[in-house]
C-alpha positions in Angstrom: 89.7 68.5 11.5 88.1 65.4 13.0 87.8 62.3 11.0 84.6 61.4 9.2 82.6 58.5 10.2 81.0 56.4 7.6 77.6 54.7 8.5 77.6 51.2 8.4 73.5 50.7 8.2 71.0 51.9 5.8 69.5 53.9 8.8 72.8 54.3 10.2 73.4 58.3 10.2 72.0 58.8 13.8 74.6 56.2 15.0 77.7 57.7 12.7 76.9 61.2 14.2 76.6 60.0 17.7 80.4 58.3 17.2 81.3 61.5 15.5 80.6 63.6 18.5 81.8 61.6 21.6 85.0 60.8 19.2 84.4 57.2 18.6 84.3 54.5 16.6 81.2 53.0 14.9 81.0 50.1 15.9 81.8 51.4 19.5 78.8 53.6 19.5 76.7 50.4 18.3 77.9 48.8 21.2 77.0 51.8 23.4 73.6 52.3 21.6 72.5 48.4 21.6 71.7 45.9 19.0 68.0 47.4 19.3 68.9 50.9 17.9 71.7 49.6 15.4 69.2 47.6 13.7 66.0 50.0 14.0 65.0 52.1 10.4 64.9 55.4 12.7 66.7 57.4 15.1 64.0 59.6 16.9 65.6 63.0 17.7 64.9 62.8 21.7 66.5 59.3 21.8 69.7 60.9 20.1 69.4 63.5 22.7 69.2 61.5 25.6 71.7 59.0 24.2 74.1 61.8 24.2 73.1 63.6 27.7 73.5 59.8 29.2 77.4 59.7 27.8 78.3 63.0 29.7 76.8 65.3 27.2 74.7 67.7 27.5 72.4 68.1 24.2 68.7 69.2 23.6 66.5 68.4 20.9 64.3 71.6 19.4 62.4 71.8 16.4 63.8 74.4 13.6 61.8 77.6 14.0 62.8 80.8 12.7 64.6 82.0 15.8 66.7 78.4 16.5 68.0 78.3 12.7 70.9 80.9 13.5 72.1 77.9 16.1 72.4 75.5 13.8 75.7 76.6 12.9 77.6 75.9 16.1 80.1 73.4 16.7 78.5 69.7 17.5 75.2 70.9 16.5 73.4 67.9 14.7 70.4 68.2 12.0 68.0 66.4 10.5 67.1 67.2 7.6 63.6 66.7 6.0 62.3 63.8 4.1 62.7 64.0 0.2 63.2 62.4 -2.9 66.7 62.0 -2.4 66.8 61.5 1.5 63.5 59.4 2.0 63.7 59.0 5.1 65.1 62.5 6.5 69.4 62.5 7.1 71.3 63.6 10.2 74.4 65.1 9.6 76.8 67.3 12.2 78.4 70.9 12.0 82.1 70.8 13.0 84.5 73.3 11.7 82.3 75.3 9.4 81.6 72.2 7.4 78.6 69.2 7.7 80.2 66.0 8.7 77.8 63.6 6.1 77.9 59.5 7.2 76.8 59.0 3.8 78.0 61.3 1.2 77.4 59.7 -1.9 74.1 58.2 -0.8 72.2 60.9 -4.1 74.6 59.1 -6.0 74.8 55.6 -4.6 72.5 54.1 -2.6 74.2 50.6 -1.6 75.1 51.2 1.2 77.7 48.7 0.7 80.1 51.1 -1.0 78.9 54.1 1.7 82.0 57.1 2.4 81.6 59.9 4.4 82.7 63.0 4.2 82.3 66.8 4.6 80.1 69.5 2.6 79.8 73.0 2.9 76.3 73.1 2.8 73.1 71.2 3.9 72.3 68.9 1.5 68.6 69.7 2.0 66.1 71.7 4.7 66.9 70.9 8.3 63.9 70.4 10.3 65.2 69.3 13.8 68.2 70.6 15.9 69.9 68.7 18.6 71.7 71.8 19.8 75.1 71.2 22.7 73.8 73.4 26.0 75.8 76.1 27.2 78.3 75.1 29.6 
């Protein structure tokens, strides 16, 4: 199993999971991603996607109907999850071995970001609402 990447910013999950899935560092995908998206409060789903297609990737965003949420359980698959009292702002998180790779585990518990780990959880910590699904090869 792949390392887990802790996010670094408050809006930071986007970045982690992009590092995550090219198999990079942090603060190489900042680099990648520029100063503007590093220090932005969102990650729009389509700019994930296309950040990802543009490193070699191929990757499209699709909104979470009934028939997409059986794919959302694939390997590299990224969700975000919907806004809520304990993820105000939505979370993305990525499926790798049967297990969510979280950039921000114990953000319910601890929200300084400051003291941030990452880790992995069985389940979705809440509903997912977008996919960015890998495209068949």
């Amino acid at each position: 199993m792949k390392q887990s990447i802790t996010q670094e910013y408050g809006f930071g999950c986007g970045i982690a999971c992009y590092a995550f899935v090219l198999g990079i560092s942090y603060t190489d995908a900042k680099i990648r991603l520029g100063s503007e998206q590093a220090s932005s409060e969102r990650f729009w789903v389509k700019s994930l996607a296309d950040a990802l297609n543009k490193a070699g990737l191929g990757y499209e965003p699709k909104y979470i109907k009934p028939h997409i949420r059986s794919r959302i359980y694939q390997e590299g698959v990224i969700v975000l999850i919907k806004r809520s009292k304990r993820y105000p702002v939505g979370h993305y998180l990525v499926r790798h071995q049967n297990a969510w790779m979280d950039p921000w585990i114990n953000l319910p518990y601890n929200a300084n970001i400051n003291e941030a780990k990452s880790g992995f959880r069985k389940r979705l910590p809440g509903a997912p609402m977008y996919a960015i699904l890998p495209m068949p090869e």
